[in-house]
N, C-alpha and C positions, 0 to 999 in steps of 0.2 A: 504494500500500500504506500501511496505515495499521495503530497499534494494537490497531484492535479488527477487523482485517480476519481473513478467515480462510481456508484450505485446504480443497478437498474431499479425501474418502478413497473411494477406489476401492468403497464400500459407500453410499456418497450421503451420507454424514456427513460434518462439517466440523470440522477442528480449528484455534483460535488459531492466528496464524503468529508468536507468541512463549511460552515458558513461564517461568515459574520451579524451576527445580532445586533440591531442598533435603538432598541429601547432604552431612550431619554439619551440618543447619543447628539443633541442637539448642539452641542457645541463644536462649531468647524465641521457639520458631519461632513461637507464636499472634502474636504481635507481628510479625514480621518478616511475616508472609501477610497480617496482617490490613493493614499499609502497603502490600504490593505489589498488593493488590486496590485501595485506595483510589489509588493511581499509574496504573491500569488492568490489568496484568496480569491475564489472565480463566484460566491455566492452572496447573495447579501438580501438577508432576511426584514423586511420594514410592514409596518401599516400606518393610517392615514393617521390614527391615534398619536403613534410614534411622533409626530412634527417632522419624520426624517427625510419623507419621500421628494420632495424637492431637491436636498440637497445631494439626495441617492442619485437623482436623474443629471443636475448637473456632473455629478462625479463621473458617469458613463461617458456621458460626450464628450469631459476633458481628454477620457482617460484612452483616447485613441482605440481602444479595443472593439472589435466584432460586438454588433447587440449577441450572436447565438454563443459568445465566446466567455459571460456571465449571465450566471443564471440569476433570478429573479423571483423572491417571495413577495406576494404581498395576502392584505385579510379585508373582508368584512365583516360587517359588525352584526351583531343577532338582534339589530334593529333594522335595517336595509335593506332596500331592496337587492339582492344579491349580483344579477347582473347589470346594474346601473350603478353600483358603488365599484364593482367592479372595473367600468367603464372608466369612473372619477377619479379613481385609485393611477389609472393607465395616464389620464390625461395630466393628474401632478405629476409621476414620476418622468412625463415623456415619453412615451414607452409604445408601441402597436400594442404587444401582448405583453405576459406574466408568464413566465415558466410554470410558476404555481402559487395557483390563489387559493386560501383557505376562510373557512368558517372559524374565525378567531375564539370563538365560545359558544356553546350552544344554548339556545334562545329559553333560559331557567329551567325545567327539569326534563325539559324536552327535546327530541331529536331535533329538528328543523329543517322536514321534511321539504317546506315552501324554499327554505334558503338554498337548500343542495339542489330543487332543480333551477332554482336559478345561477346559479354555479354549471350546472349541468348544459344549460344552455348558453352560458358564458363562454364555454371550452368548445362546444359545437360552433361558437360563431370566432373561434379562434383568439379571442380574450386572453384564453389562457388553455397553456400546453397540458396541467395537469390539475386536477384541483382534490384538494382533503382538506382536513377539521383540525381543529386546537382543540387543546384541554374536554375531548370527549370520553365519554367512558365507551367498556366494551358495546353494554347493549345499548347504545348509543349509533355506535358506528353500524352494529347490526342492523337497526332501523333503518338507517340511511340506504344501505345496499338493498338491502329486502323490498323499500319502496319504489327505488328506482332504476334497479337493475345496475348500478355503476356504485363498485366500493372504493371509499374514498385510498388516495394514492400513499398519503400520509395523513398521523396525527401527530401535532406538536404540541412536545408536552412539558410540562418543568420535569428535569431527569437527571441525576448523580447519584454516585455511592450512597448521600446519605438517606436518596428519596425516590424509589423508584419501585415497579411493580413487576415480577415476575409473570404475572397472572398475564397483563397487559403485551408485555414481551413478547410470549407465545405466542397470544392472539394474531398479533402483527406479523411475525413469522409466521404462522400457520396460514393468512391472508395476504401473505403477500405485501403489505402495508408496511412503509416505513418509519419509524419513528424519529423525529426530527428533537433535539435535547434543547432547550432552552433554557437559561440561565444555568447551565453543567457546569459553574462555577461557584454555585452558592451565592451570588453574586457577592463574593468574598468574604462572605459570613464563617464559613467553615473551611480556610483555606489554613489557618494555623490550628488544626486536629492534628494531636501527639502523631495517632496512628498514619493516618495520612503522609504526615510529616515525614516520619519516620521510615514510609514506604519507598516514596519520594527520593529520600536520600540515599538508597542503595540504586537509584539508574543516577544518580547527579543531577534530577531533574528538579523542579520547581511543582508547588502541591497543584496550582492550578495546570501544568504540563501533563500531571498524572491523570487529575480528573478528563481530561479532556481525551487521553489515550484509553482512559476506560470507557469512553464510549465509542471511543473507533472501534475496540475491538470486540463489544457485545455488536456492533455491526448499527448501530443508533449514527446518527448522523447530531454533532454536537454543533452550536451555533454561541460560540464565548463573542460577550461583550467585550469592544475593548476602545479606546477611543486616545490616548498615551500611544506612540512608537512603539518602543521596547514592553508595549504589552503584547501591543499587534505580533510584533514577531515572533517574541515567547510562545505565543498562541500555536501559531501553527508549524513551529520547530518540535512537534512530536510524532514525526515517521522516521524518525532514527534509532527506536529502539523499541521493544516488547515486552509488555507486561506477563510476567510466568503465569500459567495456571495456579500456582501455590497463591500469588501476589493479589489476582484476578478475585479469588472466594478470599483472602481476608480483606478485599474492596467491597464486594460483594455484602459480606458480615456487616457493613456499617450502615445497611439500611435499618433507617428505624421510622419511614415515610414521613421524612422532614422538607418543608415546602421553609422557602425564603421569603411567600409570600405567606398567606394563610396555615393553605392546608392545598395537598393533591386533588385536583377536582377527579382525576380517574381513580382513586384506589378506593 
């Protein structure tokens, strides 16, 4: 595995097996995307929420690269009409399409049947290459495919050692479905764990380096904040080395389904 390696998606598309997240990266974000694409970074995760999507779009045009040569998240809200927010979503970043637009929540204890087929019809009219859900749960995502024949590509979820779902895991593996990690860094709350630490310092790595290689190698797709240089880089300086199986289950061992923000909305 390497940097610019990539995932298939259950629809023949491939997505980066690293992103950049840029929740509340509002400072300089043209700057901060326009480094992380020169570092390599080829993904770059935003919604309209965010405040980022403008300065994501000018980062693309500066950054001389192919539109198909980064990939592209964006969400709607579980108030919107799904393929007109959509549209909105396109028209601040600059953009034709969205490699993949997602259901950023689902609409309170329900699936949102109305918003996936507008999503549905967003990807039929070439909006976007692939679309899936945020913070859903299993029979969540079930509902979705059940009603309308098309399961979602990804769900993106908050996801680290110390808070993540095996239950969930499978599901997406047995479906085909990839799971996209968002905030895989605790958003530094849990970067100085003894254990972690500890783990850490037998590859010479950094605690947020480790987190992020443990979700390359559960096969999760991690998307670390970072908006500093020498975070950026840090970031995605972890295809140089392998976490043992031994290393892997006592990473593993530290789920205790701890959320940075609340709580896991899927477990």
């Amino acid at each position: 595995m390497r940097a610019d390696s990539n995932l298939a998606l259950h629809t023949g598309n491939e997505m980066p097996v690293l992103g950049l997240g840029t929740w509340e990266l509002t400072h300089d974000t043209t700057g901060a995307v326009l480094h992380a694409l020169e570092l390599g970074y080829r993904m770059i995760d935003t919604a309209a929420d965010y405040g980022t999507q403008p300065g994501i779009g000018a980062a693309l045009r500066q950054s001389g690269l192919d539109r198909d040569a980064v990939y592209v998240v964006a969400k709607v809200e579980e108030d919107e009409d799904a393929w007109q927010a959509t549209r909105s979503n396109l028209a601040e970043l600059g953009l034709d399409y969205a490699d993949l637009v997602l259901i950023h929540r689902p609409p309170g204890r329900r699936a949102g049947v109305e918003l996936w087929e507008g999503l549905v019809r967003a990807k039929a009219d070439g909006l976007a290459k692939d679309i899936g859900v945020s913070n859903y749960r299993i029979e969540q995502i079930g509902e979705l495919a059940e009603a309308s024949g098309e399961t979602p590509a990804v769900n993106q979820i908050e996801w680290s050692p110390f808070g993540y779902s095996t239950e969930m895991l499978g599901y997406c593996r047995r479906n085909g479905i990839l799971i996209q990690a968002y905030s895989p860094l605790t958003r530094a709350r849990r970067l100085r764990d003894e254990e972690l630490a500890s783990i850490a310092d037998t590859y010479g790595k950094s605690t947020a380096q480790l987190l992020i290689r443990w979700s390359l190698q559960l096969g999760t797709v991690p998307l670390p904040k970072a908006n500093r240089p020498g975070h950026l880089a840090e970031n995605i300086r972890v295809f140089d080395f392998d976490i043992t199986a031994y290393d892997m289950a006592r990473l593993n061992d530290l789920n205790e389904h701890y959320s940075s923000l609340t709580s896991l909305p899927y477990v």
